[in-house]
N, C-alpha and C positions, 0 to 999 in steps of 0.2 A: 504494500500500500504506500503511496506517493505521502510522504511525510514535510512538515516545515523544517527547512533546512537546521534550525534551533534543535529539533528535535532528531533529525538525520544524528548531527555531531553528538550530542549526546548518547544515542545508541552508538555508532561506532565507538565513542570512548571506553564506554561500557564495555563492549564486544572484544574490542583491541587489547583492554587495561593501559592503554596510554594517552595523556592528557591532549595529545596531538596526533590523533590518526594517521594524518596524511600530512607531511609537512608539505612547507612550502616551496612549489618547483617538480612535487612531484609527480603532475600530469601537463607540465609544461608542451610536451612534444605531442601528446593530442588533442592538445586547444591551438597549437601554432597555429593548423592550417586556417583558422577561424580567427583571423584578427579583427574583423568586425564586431564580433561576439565576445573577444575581449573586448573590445570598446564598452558595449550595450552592459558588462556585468558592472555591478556596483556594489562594493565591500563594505559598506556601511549600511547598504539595507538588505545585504545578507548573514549577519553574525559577524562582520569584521571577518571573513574568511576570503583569500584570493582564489580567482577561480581556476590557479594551477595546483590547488588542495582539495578538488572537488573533481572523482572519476564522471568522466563524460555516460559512465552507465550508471551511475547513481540515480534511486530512484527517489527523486528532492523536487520542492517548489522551489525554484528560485524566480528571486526579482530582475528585470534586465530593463534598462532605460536606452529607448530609442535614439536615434538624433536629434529628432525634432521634440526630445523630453517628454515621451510619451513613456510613462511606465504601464510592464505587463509581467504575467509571472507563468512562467513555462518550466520545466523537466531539461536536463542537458540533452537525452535526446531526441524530444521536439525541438527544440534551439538546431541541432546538428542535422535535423533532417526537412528544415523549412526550406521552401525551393529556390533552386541555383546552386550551382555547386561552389561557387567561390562567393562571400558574401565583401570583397573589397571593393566591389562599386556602391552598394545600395544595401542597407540593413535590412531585416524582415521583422513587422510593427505588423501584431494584429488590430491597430487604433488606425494606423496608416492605412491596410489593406481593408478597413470596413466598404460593405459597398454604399453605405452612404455618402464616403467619401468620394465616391468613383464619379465621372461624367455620364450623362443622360446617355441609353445607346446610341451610339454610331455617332456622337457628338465627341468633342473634347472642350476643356476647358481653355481659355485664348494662354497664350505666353505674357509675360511680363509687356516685351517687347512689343505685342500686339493690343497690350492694356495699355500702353503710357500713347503710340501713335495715334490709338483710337481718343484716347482722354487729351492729347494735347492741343487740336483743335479749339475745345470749345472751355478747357479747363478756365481759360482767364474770365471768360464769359459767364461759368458759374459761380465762379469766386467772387466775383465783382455783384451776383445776382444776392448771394448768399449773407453778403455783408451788408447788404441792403435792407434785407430782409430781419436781420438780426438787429440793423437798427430799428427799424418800423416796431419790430414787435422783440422788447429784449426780452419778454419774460419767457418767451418759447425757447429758447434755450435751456432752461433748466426743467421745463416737464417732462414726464414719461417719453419713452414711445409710444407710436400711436399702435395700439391694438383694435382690429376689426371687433364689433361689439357686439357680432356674432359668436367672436371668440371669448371673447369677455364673460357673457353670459353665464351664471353658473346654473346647471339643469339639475337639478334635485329629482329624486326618484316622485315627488307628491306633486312638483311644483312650487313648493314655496320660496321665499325669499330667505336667502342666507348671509348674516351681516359677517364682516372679517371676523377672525380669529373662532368660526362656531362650526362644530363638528356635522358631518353630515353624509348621507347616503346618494351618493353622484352617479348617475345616468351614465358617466361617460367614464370611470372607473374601468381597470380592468378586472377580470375575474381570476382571482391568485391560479397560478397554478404549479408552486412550488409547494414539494413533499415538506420541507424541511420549517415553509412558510406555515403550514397546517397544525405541524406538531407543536412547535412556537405558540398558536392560535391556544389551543388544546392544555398545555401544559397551565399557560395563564388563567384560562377560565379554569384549570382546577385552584388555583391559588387565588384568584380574586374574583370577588362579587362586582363585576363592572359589564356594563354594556359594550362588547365589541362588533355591535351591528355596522359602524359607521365606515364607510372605503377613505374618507377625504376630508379636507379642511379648508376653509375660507381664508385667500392669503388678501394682502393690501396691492401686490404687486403681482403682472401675468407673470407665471411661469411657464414657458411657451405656449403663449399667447391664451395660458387659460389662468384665471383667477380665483384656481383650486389646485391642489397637491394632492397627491394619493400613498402617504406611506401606509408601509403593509400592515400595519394596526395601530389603529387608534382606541384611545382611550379615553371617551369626552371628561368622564368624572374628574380626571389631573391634567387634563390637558396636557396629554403625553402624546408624543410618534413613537412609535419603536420599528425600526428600521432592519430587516436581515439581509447581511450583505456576504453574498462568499465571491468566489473571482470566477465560479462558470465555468463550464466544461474546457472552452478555448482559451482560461486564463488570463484575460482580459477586463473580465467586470468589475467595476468599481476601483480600475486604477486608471494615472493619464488623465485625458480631461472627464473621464466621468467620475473621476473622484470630484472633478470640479463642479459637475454638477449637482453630487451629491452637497458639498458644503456650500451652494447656492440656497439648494433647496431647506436647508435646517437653519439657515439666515431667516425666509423667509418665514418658516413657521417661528420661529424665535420675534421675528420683526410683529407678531399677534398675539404675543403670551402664552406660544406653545412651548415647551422644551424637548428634544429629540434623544433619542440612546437609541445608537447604532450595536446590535447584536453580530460583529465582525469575524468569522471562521479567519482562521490562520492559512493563509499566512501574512490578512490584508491587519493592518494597524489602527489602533484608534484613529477617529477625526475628532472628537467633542469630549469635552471635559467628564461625561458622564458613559462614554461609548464602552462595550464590553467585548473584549477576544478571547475564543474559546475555540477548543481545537474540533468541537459539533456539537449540536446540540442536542444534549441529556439533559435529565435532572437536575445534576448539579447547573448545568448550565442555567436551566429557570432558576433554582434558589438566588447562584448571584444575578439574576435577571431583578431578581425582586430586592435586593441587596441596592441595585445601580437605582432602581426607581425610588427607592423612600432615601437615597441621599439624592436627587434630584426632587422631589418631591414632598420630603419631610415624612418621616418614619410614621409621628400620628398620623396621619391622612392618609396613609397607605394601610395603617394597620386597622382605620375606620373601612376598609374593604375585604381587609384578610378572611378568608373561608376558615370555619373553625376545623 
């Protein structure tokens, strides 16, 4: 079983009886051919270990940062057997290769050079339009963007109206469909007396382009998110920019008097002062689940929900 690199070295200590399994240099000659992948590895958000102490058939999460500082966490060898045989022109970024990133079919995206020809034209023209504009009117500069107010809209399962920061059951929610989301779900309703009918929350600000959130359980009674985050079969989830957008999204519920605890599988790290890492989730996992909410939350008021 693929283990957190923390946990790799520990077993091998064990295993070895020496405090340094594999020194250092010792797998130098089958990482050479992969100097890119030397680039991508990074020894501070793997235990401080170099990646010439680490067998390329080891079976470990490791962490690897792209060029373009996108982090993701892959096995040595998924790293060794992503495509291309030499990786010295171009790194391999499952955040890079997403197909949202990719161009429309049979389209491409213009070149720089094709961006600055085409914009240089009429650039003075809008600059000149723009400053105009901001003089007329200075206070548009500092509002929102504009979101369509079809997006805006928030669609409650009744119809009613839902003011910011108020828990609520969303039309446009999806429908969980993680195992690990359920048991989560399960373990809580055995420990607290609390309504978790609600998919979503009323923020101040769109979050693409909607002015509702959906973490995976809410809990209107403490105005809690609780969030479960693991990295996905492709090793990708919730690092790079979508860790970015995770710490938009707990902004935003924070920005309404919500407060969030990220329930984080290993090998992803805390984001929030109340976030919990556990190697999956069990029992013990719920106990310190309920452990992170009454210090976010205050112990009485959690313990006014406690199931006897």
């Amino acid at each position: 079983m693929t283990e957190s690199v923390e946990q790799w070295w520990r077993r091998r200590q064990w295993s070895t009886g020496r405090s340094e399994p594999y020194a250092v240099g010792a797998h130098r000659a089958a990482w050479s051919p992969y100097p890119v992948l030397v680039e991508q590895f990074r020894p501070e958000r793997n235990g401080d270990l170099l990646l010439s102490q680490i067998p390329p058939a080891a079976d470990v999460w490791l962490v690897w940062v792209c060029a373009l500082r996108h982090e993701f966490v892959a096995t040595p060898a998924e790293q060794r057997a992503r495509p291309g045989a030499s990786r010295s022109a171009r790194s391999w970024c499952p955040v890079c290769a997403a197909p949202s990133e990719a161009p429309p079919p049979g389209r491409r995206w213009p070149s720089a050079s094709e961006i600055a020809t085409a914009g240089g034209a009429r650039g003075h023209d809008e600059r000149a339009g723009a400053v105009a504009r901001a003089r007329a009117h200075p206070s548009r500069a500092s509002r929102p963007r504009h979101v369509p107010a079809a997006h805006r809209a928030v669609r409650t399962v009744d119809g009613s109206t839902v003011p910011p920061g108020r828990a609520f059951r969303s039309a446009r929610a999806p429908r969980a469909t993680s195992a690990s989301e359920g048991r989560v779900r399960a373990l809580l309703a055995e420990r607290l007396a609390v309504d978790l009918s609600a998919n979503a929350v009323r923020v101040r600000t769109a979050f693409f382009d909607r002015l509702e959130v959906w973490p995976d359980i809410v809990i209107p009674e403490l105005a809690l998110a609780i969030e479960l985050d693991t990295i996905g079969r492709a090793g990708d989830e919730h690092v790079g920019r979508r860790e970015a957008v995770d710490r938009r999204k707990d902004r935003l519920l924070r920005e309404v008097g919500w407060e969030v605890i990220r329930v984080r599988v290993r090998p992803l790290a805390a984001l929030g002062p109340h976030d919990l890492v556990v190697p999956g989730i069990s029992q013990r996992a719920a106990e310190q689940l309920i452990e992170r909410i009454g210090e976010a939350r205050g112990e009485l008021m959690v313990a006014a929900y406690r199931r006897a």
